[in-house]
C-alpha positions as CSV (number, residue, x, y, z in Angstrom):
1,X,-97.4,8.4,-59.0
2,X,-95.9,9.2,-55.7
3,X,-96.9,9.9,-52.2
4,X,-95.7,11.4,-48.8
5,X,-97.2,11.2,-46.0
6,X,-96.1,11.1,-41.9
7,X,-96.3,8.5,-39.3
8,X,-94.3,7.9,-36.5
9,X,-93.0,4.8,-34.0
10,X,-91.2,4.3,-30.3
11,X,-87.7,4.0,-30.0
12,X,-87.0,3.5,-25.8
13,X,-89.7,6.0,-24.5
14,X,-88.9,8.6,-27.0
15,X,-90.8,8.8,-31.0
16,X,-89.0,9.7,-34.2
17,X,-91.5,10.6,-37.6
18,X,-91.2,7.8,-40.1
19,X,-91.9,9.3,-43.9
20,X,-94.2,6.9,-45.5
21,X,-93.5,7.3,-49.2
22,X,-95.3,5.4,-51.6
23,X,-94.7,4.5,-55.3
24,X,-97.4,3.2,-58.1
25,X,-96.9,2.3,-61.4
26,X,-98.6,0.2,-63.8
27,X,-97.1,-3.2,-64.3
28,X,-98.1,-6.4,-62.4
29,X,-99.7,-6.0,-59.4
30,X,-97.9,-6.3,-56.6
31,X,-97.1,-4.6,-53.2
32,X,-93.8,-4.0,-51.2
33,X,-93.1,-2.6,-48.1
34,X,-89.3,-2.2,-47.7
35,X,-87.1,0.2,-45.1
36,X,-86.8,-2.7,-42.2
37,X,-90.1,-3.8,-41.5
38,X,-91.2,-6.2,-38.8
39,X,-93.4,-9.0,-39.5
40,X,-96.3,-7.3,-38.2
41,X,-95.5,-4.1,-40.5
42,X,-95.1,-6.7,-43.3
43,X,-98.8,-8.0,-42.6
44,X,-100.2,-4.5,-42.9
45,X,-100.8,-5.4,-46.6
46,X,-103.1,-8.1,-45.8
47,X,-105.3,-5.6,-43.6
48,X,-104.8,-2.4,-45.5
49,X,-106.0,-4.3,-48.8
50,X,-109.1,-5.4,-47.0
51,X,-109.5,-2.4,-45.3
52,X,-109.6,-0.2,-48.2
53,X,-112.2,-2.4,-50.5
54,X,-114.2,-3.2,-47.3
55,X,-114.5,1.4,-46.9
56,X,-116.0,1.6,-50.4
57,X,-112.6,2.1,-51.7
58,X,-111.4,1.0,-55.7
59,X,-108.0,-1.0,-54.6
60,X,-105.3,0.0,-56.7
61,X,-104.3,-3.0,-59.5
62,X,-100.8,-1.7,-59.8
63,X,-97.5,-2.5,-58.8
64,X,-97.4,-0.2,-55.3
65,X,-94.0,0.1,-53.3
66,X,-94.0,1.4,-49.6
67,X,-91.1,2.8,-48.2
68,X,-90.5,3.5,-43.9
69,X,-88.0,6.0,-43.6
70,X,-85.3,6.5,-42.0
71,X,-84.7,3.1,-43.8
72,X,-81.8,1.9,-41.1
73,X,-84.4,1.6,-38.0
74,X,-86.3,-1.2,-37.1
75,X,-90.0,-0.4,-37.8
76,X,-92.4,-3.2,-35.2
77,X,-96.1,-2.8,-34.6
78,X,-99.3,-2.1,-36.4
79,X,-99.8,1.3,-35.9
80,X,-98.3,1.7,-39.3
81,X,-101.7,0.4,-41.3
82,X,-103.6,3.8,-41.6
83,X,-100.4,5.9,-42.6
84,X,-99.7,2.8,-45.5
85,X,-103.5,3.0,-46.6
86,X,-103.9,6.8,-46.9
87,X,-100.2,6.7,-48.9
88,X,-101.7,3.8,-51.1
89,X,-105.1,5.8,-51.7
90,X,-103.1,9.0,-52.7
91,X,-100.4,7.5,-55.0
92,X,-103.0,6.4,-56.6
93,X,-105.0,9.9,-57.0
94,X,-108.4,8.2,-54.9
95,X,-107.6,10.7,-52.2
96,X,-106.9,14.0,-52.9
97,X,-105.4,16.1,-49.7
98,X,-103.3,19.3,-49.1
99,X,-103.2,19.3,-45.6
100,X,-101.3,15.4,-45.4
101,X,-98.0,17.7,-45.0
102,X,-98.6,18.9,-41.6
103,X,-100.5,15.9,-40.5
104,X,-99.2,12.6,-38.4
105,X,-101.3,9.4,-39.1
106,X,-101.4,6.6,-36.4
107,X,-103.5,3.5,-36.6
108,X,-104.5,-0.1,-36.7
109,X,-106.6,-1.0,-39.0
110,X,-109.5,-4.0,-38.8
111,X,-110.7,-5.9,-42.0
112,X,-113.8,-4.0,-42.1
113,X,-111.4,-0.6,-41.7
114,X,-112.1,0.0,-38.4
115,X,-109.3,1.8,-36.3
116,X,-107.7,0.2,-33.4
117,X,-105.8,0.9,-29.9
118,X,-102.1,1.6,-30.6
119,X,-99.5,2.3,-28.5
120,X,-97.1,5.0,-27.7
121,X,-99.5,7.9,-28.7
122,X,-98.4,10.2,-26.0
123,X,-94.7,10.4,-26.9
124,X,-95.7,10.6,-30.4
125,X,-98.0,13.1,-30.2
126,X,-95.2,15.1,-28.2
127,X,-92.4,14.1,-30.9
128,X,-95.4,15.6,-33.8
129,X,-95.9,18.9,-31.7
130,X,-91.7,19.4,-31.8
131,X,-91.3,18.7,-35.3
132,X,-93.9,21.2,-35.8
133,X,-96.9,18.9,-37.2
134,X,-100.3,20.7,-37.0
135,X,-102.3,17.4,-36.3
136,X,-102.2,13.8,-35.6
137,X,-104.5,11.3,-36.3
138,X,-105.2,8.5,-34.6
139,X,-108.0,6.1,-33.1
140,X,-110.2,7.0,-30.8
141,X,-109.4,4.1,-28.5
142,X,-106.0,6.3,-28.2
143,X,-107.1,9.7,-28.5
144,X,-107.1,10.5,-24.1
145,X,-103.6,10.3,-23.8
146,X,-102.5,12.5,-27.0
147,X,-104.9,15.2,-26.2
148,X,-103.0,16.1,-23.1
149,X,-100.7,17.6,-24.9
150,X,-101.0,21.2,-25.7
151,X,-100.1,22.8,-29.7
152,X,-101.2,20.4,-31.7
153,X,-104.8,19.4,-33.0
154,X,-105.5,15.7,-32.0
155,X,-108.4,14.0,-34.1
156,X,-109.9,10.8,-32.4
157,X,-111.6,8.8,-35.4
158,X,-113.5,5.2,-35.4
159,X,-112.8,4.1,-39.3
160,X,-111.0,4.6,-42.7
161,X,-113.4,6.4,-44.1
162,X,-113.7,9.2,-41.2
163,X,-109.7,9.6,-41.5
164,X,-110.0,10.1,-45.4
165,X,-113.7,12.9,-45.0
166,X,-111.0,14.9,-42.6
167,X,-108.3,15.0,-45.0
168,X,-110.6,15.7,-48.1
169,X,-112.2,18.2,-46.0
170,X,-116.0,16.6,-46.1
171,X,-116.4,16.5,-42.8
172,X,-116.1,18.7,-39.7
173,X,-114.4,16.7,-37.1
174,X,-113.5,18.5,-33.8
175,X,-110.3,18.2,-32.0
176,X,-110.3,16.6,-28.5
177,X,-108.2,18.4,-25.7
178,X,-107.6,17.2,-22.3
179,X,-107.4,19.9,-19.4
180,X,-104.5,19.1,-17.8
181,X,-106.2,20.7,-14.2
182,X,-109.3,18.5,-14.2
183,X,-106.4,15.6,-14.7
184,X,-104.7,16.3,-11.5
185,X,-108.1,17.4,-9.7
186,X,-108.4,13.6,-9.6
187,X,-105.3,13.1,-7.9
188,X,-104.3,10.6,-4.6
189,X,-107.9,9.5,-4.1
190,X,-106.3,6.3,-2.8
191,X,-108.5,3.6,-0.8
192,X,-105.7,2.7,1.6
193,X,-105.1,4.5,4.3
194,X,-102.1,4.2,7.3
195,X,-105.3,4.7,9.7
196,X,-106.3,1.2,9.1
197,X,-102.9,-0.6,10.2
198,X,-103.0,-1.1,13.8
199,X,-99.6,-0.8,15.9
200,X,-96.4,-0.6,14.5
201,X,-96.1,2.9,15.1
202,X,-91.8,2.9,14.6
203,X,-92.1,0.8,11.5
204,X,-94.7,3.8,10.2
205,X,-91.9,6.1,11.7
206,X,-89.3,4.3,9.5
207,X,-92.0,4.3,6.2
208,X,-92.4,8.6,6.7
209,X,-88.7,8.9,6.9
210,X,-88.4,6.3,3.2
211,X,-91.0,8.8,1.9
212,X,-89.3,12.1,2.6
213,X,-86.1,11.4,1.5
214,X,-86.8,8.8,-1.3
215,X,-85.0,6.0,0.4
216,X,-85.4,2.4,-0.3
217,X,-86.3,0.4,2.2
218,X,-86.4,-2.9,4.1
219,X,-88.9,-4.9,6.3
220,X,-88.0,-7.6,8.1
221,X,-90.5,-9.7,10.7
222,X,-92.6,-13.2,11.2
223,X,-96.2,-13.9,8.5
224,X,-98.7,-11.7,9.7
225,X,-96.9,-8.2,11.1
226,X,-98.1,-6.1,8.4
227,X,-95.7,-5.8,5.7
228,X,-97.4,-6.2,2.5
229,X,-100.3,-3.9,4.3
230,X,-98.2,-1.1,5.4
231,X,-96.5,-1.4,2.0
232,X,-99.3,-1.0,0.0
233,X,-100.1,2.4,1.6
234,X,-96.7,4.1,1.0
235,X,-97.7,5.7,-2.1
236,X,-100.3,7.4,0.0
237,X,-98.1,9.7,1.4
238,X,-95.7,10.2,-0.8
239,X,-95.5,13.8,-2.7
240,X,-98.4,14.4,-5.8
241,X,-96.9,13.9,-8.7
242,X,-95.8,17.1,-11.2
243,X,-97.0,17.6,-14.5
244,X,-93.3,16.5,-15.7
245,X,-93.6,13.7,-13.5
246,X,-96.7,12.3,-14.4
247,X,-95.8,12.7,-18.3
248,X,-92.1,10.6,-17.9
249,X,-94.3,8.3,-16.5
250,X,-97.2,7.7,-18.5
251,X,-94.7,7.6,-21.6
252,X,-93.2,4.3,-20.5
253,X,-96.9,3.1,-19.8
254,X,-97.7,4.1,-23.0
255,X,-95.0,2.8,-25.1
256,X,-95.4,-0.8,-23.1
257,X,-99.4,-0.5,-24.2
258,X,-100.7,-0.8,-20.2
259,X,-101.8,2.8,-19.9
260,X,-105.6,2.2,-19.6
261,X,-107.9,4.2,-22.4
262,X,-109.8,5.9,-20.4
263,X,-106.9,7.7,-18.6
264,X,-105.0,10.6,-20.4
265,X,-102.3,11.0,-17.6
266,X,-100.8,9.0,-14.7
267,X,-101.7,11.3,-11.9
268,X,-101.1,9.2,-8.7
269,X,-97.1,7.3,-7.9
270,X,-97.1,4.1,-9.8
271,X,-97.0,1.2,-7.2
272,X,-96.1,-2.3,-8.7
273,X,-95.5,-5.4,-7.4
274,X,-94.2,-8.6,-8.9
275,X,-94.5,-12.0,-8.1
276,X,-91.0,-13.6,-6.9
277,X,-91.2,-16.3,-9.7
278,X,-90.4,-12.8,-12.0
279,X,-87.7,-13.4,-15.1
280,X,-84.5,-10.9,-15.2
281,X,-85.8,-9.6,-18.4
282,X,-89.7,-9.0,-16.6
283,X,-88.3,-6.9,-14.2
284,X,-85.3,-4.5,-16.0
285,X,-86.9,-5.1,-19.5
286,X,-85.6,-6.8,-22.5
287,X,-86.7,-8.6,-25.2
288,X,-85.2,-8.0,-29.3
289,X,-86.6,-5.1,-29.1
290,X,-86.0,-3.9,-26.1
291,X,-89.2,-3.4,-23.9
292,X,-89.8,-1.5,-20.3
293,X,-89.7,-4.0,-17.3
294,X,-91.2,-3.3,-13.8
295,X,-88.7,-1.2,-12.3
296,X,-89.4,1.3,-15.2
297,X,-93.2,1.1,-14.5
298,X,-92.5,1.8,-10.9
299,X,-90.6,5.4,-11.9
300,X,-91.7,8.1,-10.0
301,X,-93.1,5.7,-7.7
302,X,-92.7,2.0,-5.6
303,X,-91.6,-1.4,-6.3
304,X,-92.5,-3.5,-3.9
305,X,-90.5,-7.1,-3.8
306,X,-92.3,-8.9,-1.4
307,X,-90.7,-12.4,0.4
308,X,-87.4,-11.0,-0.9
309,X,-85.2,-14.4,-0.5
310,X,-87.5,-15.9,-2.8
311,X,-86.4,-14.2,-5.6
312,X,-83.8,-15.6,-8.2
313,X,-80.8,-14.5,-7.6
314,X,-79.8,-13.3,-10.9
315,X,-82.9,-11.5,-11.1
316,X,-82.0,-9.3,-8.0
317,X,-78.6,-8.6,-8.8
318,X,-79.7,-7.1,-12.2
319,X,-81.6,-4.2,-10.1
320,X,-78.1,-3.1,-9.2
321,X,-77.6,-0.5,-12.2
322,X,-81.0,0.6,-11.7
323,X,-81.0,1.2,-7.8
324,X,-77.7,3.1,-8.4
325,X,-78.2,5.2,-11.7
326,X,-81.9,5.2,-12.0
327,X,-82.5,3.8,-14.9
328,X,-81.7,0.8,-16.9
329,X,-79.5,0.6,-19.6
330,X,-80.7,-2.7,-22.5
331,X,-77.8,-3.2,-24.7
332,X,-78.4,-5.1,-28.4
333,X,-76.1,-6.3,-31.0
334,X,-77.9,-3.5,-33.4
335,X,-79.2,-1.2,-30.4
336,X,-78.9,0.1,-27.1
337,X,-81.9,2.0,-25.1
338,X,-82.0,3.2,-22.0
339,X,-85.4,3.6,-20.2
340,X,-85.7,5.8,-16.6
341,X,-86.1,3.5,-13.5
342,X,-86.2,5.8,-10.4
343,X,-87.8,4.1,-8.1
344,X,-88.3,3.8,-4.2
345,X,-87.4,0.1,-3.4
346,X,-90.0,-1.5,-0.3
347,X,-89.3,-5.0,0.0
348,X,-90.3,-7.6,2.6
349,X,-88.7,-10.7,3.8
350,X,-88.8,-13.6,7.1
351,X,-86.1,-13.3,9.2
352,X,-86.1,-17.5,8.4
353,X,-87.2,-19.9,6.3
354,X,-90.3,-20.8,8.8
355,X,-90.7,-17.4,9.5
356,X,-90.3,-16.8,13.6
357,X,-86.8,-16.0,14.2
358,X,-87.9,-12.6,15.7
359,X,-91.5,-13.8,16.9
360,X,-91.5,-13.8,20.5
361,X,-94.7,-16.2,20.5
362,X,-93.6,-19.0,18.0
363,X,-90.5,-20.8,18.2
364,X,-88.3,-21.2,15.5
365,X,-87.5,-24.4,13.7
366,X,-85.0,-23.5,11.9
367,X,-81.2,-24.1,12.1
368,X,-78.5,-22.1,11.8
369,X,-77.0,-23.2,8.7
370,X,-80.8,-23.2,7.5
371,X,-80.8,-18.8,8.6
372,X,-77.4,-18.1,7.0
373,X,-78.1,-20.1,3.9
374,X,-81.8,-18.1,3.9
375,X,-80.2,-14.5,4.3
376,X,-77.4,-15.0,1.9
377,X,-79.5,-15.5,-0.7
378,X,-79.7,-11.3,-0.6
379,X,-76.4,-10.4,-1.5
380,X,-74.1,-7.7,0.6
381,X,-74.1,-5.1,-1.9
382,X,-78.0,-5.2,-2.7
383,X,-78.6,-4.8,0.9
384,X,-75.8,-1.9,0.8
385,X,-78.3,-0.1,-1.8
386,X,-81.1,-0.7,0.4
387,X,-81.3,2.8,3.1
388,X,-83.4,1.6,5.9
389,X,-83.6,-1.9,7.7
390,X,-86.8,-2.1,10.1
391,X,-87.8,-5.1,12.2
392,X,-91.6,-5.4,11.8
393,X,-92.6,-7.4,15.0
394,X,-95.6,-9.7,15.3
395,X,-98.9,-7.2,16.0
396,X,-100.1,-7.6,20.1
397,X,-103.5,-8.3,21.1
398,X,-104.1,-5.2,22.6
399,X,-103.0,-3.4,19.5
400,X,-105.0,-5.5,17.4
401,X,-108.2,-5.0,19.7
402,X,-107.9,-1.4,20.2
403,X,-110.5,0.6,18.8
404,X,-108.2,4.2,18.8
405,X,-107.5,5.5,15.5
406,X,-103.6,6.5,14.2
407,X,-102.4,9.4,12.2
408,X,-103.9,9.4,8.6
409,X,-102.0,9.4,5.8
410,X,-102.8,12.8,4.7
411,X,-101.2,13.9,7.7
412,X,-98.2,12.1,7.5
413,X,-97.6,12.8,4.1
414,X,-97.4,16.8,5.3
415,X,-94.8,16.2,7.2
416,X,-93.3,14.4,4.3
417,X,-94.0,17.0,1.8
418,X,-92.8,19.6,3.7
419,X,-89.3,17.4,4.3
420,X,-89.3,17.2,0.5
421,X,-89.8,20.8,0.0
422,X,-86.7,21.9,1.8
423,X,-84.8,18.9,-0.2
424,X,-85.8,20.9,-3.6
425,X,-84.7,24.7,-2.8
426,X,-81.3,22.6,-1.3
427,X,-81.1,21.0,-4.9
428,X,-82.4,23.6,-6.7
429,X,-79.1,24.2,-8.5
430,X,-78.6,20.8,-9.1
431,X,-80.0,18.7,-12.2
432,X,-79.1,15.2,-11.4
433,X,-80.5,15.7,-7.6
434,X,-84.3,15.7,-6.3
435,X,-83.9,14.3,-2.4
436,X,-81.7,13.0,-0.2
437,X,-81.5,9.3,-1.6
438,X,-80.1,10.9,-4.6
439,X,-76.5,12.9,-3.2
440,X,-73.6,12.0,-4.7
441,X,-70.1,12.4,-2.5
442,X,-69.9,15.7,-3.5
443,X,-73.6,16.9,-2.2
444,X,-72.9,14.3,0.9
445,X,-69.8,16.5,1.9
446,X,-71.3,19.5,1.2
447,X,-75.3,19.0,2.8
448,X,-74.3,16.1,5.7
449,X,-71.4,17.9,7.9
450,X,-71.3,16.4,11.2
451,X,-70.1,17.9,14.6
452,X,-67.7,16.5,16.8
453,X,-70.0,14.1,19.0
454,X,-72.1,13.1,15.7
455,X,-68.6,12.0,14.3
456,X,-68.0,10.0,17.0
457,X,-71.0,8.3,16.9
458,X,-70.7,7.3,13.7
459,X,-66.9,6.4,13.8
460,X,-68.3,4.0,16.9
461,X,-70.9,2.5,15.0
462,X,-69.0,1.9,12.0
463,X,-66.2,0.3,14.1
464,X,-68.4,-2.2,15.9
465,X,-70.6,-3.1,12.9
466,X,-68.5,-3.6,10.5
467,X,-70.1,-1.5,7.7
468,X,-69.1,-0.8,4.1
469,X,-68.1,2.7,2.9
470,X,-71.6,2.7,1.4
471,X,-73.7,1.9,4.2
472,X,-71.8,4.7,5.9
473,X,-73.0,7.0,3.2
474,X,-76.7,6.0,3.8
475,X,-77.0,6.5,7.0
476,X,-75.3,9.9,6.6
477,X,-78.7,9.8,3.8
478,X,-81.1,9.2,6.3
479,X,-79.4,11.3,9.1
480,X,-80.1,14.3,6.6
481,X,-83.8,13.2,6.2
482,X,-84.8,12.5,9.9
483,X,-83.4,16.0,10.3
484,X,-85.1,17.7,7.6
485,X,-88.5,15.8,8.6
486,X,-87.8,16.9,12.2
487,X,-87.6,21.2,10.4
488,X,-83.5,20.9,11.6
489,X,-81.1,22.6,9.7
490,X,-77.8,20.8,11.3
491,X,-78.0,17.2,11.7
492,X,-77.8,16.3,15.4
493,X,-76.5,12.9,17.1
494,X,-80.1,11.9,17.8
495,X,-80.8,12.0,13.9
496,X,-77.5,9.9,13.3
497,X,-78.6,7.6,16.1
498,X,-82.0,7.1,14.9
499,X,-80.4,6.2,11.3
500,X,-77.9,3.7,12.8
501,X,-81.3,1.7,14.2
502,X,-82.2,1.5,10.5
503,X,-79.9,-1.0,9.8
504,X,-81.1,-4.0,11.5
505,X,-79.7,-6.4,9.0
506,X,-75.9,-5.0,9.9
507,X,-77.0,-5.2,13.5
508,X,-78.1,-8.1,14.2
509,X,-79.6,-11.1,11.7
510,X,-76.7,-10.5,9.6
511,X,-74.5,-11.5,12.1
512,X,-76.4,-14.9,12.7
């Protein structure tokens, strides 16, 4: 006897169906699971037999051969127990069902035939709803994030037996659906506010203008100015995230399995930040079959690298690609993926290995060899990529002790929104553009005309600094921003003067 039914798996952040077809005939039994299985695919048969005689189920005692096709891809994980079990149970005629055509099954299976968590339901669920699947199947553990999607009936079931009263048609089960507006009612409810951080008011100027236009960004200053608190609170004034948005982004949260179960969507920026001890292959992604890192978890929102210098250097020069292109590219002998990485860069560093190069109140003990030896460890064109230098100065007493609040973060991120508003009807046309951190040449000639004093600024500062071709283009990036947050339609030379400031590092530690 023979049997079809449908599963599906991950490739990068995308799904493709898998046909799980199943052979029986009577010789000795036997079972094989062939069409490039993983171990853990291969161990299905250990849980799917126990599964099926532990739901009340007669198991088979004939030779049974399972195919996964397309037979040339690399099927990994467990979610492939359920789809094996049903295909076993009907081959063999103990489960009778017309409606396994238009249906996707998806699940881990316990001993006792339980279902478990799997991963990469969203993206599968979409994949099922374009190749024109009625339903998917799946546990319940899972079920949040597939019902967002709209078009396709998504059953949430707890065991083996459940799965196989839906197919035969014993049971009413009702489908779960998500509504996508009570979602994003429950957006940007963050705890951390800018109202709390005290001071600093041209280092939260710098922060609003890294919002608006998307721009990564640098703080530099002594332990204790701020910088891990004022970085923390960036992604509360950045723009809510769109439907679109939100969906890229809980896909690569999904397919990684760190999308928590009770959330069906993403709706607020992602803001991650690892520890400097972090491997090359934790950060862009790796692995034999290739995984998302941290700069892909941060898409749509911030990765903050905090004590920058401490880093590996490897491990900063692989964010290269991804800081230029937005996303990474993870090449195999067999395979190569590519997984979307745009990101706002915040990082923080000492201007020293002690610390108080800049402090005013502490004196430094560092030497000069110790400084250049210290900064270099941030190579010239990672700090090319990186928009906006800002000097974050040790906090004053009467700063600290003042009981007057600052602007919220609701209010700044207005001002940001609107700045990010007149960024998308200036795009609008464009596909590969959403702000000003992303122009090309092209749009940089086009949107960042200067006039005759704002030329000579800019020929002056370039002159005397000694900047590269691409730090010219950022500041020409954050010229456009400071004018767009500022509701200018030319950029002036007080916007190109402003952005000039923002690179401290090619003013003055660099030089050190």
């Amino acid at each position: 006897m023979f049997s079809k039914v449908y599963s599906s798996s991950t490739i990068g952040i995308d799904a493709f169906i898998v046909e799980v077809e199943t052979h029986s005939e009577s010789q000795i039994p036997a079972i094989t699971i062939v069409g490039l299985p993983d171990s853990a695919v291969k161990e299905s048969r250990e849980r799917v037999t126990a599964a099926i005689k532990n739901s009340g189920f007669k198991f088979p005692k004939k030779k049974l051969t399972i195919n996964l096709a397309p037979a040339d891809i690399k099927k990994e994980g467990s979610s492939f127990d359920l789809p094996i079990a049903i295909g076993l149970l009907a081959a063999t005629e103990l489960v009778d069902s017309k409606i396994l055509e238009d249906t996707v099954l998806l699940g881990e299976l316990s001993l006792d035939g339980s279902l478990r968590q799997v991963k990469g339901a969203l993206p599968i669920t979409v994949e099922a709803l374009r190749q024109k699947k009625k339903r998917i199947i799946l546990p319940k553990e899972s079920v949040k994030e597939a019902s967002i999607v709209e078009g396709i009936e998504v059953f949430g079931l707890n065991n083996l037996n459940e799965v196989v009263a839906l197919l035969e048609e014993k049971e009413k089960f009702t489908p779960v659906f998500t509504d996508r507006k009570e979602v994003f009612s429950e957006v940007n409810l963050y705890h951390l506010d800018f109202t709390d951080v005290k001071g600093q008011e041209n280092v939260k100027r710098a922060l609003e203008i890294s919002a608006a236009g998307g721009h990564n960004i640098l703080m530099i200053g002594p332990p204790g100015s701020g910088k891990t608190m004022l970085a923390k609170r960036i992604p509360s004034i950045l723009p809510p995230l769109s439907f679109g948005e939100a969906l890229e982004t809980t896909k690569i949260h999904s397919v990684a399995g760190i999308l928590p179960k009770e959330k069906a969507l993403i709706t607020e920026r992602p803001f991650r930040s690892p520890h400097h001890t972090v491997s090359d292959a934790a950060l862009i992604g790796g692995g034999s079959f290739p995984r998302p890192g941290e700069v892909s978890f941060a898409h749509h929102g911030v990765l903050f690298l905090d004590e920058l210098p401490e880093f590996k250097k490897n491990v900063l020069e692989v964010m290269r690609q991804p800081l230029e292109d937005s996303r990474v590219t993870i090449s195999r002998s067999k395979m190569s993926l590519e997984f979307p990485a745009n990101f706002m860069l915040t990082a923080a560093m000492n201007p020293c290995p002690c610390g108080y190069f800049t402090d005013p109140n502490r004196e430094c003990t560092c030497n000069t060899p110790q400084i250049q030896r210290y900064m270099a460890k941030i190579s010239g064109p990672l700090l090319d990529r990186i928009d906006i230098h800002i000097e974050v100065p040790a906090v004053k007493y009467q700063e600290l002790s003042s009981t007057a609040k600052g602007e919220t973060s609701s209010e700044i991120r207005k001002r940001v929104v609107a700045a990010r508003e007149i960024q998308q009807s200036r795009f609008i046309e464009m596909d590969h553009v959403y702000n000003n951190a992303d122009m090309g040449t092209k749009e940089l000639r086009t949107f960042c005309k200067l006039d005759e004093s704002g030329q000579e600024l800019l020929k002056m500062a370039m002159t005397r600094l000694g900047l590269s071709a691409r730090a010219y283009d950022r500041i020409l990036k954050v010229s456009r921003t400071i004018a767009d947050v500022d509701g200018e339609e030319r950029i002036l030379p007080q916007h190109i003067s402003e952005a000039i400031q923002y690179r401290s590092l090619d003013r003055e530690l660099w030089n050190h």
